[in-house]
N, C-alpha and C positions, 0 to 999 in steps of 0.2 A: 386459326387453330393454335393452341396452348400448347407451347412446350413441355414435354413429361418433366416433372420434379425431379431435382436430384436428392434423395434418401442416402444418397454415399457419407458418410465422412472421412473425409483425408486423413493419413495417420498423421500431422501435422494438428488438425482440428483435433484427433482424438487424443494424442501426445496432451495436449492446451485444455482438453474435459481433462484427466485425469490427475493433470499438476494442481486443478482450482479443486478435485474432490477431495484430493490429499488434504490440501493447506489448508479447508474447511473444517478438514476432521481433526489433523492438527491444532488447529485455533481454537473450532469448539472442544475440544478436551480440554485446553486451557480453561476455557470459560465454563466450563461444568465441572471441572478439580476446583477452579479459585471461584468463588462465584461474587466475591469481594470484589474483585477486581475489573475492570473493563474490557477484559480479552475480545469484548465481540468487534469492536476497533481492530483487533490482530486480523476479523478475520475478513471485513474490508480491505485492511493496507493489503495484506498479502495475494488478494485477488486481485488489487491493482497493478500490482507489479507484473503478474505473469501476462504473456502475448501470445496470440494466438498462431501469430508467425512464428513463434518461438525465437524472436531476435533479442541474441543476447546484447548486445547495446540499448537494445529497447529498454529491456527488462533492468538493466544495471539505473538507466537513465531515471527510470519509474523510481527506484530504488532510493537514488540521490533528491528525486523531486521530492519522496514523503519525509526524508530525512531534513528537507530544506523545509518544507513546510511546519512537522513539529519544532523544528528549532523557530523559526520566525515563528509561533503560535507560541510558543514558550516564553519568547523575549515581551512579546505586546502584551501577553496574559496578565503581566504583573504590573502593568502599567497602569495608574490610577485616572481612566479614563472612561466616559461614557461606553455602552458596546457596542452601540452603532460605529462608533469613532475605531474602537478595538479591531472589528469588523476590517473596517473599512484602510487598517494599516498593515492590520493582515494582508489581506489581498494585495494592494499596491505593493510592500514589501517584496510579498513573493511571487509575483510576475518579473518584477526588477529585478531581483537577485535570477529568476529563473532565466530570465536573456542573458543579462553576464556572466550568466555559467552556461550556457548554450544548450540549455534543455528545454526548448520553449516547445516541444513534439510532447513533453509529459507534464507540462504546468499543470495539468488539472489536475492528477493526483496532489501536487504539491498543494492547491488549492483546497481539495479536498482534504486533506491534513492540517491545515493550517484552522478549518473550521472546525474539525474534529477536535483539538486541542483546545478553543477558542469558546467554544458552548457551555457556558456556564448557567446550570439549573438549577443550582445549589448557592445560595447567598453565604451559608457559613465562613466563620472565622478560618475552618478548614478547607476550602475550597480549594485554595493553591492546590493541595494534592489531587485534587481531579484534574486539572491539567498535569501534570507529573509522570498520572499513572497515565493517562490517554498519551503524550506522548512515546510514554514508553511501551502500551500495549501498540501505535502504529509502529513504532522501530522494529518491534520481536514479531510481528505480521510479516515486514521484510525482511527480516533476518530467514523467518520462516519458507516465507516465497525463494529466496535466495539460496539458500540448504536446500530446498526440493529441487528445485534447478540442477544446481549441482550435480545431485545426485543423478539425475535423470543424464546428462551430460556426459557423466562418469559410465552408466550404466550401456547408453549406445553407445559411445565409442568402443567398451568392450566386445559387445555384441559384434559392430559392424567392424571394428577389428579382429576380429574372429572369424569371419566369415571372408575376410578378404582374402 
């Protein structure tokens, strides 16, 4: 015999739905005011960042991995190299920086950043600014995700200091 489902959600689980619909709608407003620009990158970082546990070390850590990853995606971007090769320095890059910064629990978003800056579909003489703007639309994702936090943090401890 089957266990009944659980249909519950935890106010932890529902805290974590409603910080990813904010920064959604957050980002997509970016990306439908700018529509020039690559906001829909904001609106990946900023859901990588948020955790369902709501741990704030988690969440800081994420924070740090996509800032490591656009930056390593930035540095190799410019470099007059095959992409596979590109690719492939990205990644080793930032793994290696992600152990000796001790956030090898979020390398994947950093991973995931690093390819996002790194995708180049655009051969022009102008390309460098697709990487420019993609790193800067994952930074303002986290910047994003990090402000809703915030507030969210700010917001119960008034509450549960209220109530104390």
């Amino acid at each position: 015999m089957k266990p009944p489902l659980n249909y519950k959600i935890s106010s932890s689980e529902g805290i974590y739905l409603l910080k990813c619909i904010i920064g959604t709608i957050v980002c997509y407003a970016l990306f439908d005011a700018f529509p020039q620009y690559p906001f829909y990158w904001s609106i990946i970082s900023c859901l990588l960042v948020f955790s369902q546990e709501n741990d704030r070390e988690l969440a800081l850590n994420r924070i740090k991995s996509n800032f490591l990853g656009s930056f390593v995606g930035l540095a190799v971007y410019f470099l007059p190299i095959p992409s596979v090769v590109m690719f492939c320095l990205g990644v080793a890059f930032t793994v290696i920086l992600g152990i000796f910064l001790k956030i090898e629990p979020t390398i994947r978003s950093a991973l995931a950043a690093v390819i996002i800056v790194i995708i180049n579909e655009d051969k022009a003489d102008t390309a460098w600014l697709v990487g420019l703007q993609r790193a800067g639309c994952v930074l303002l994702g986290c910047l994003i995700a990090l402000f809703i936090s915030m507030a969210f943090n700010r917001l119960f401890k008034a509450v549960f200091n209220r109530s104390a």
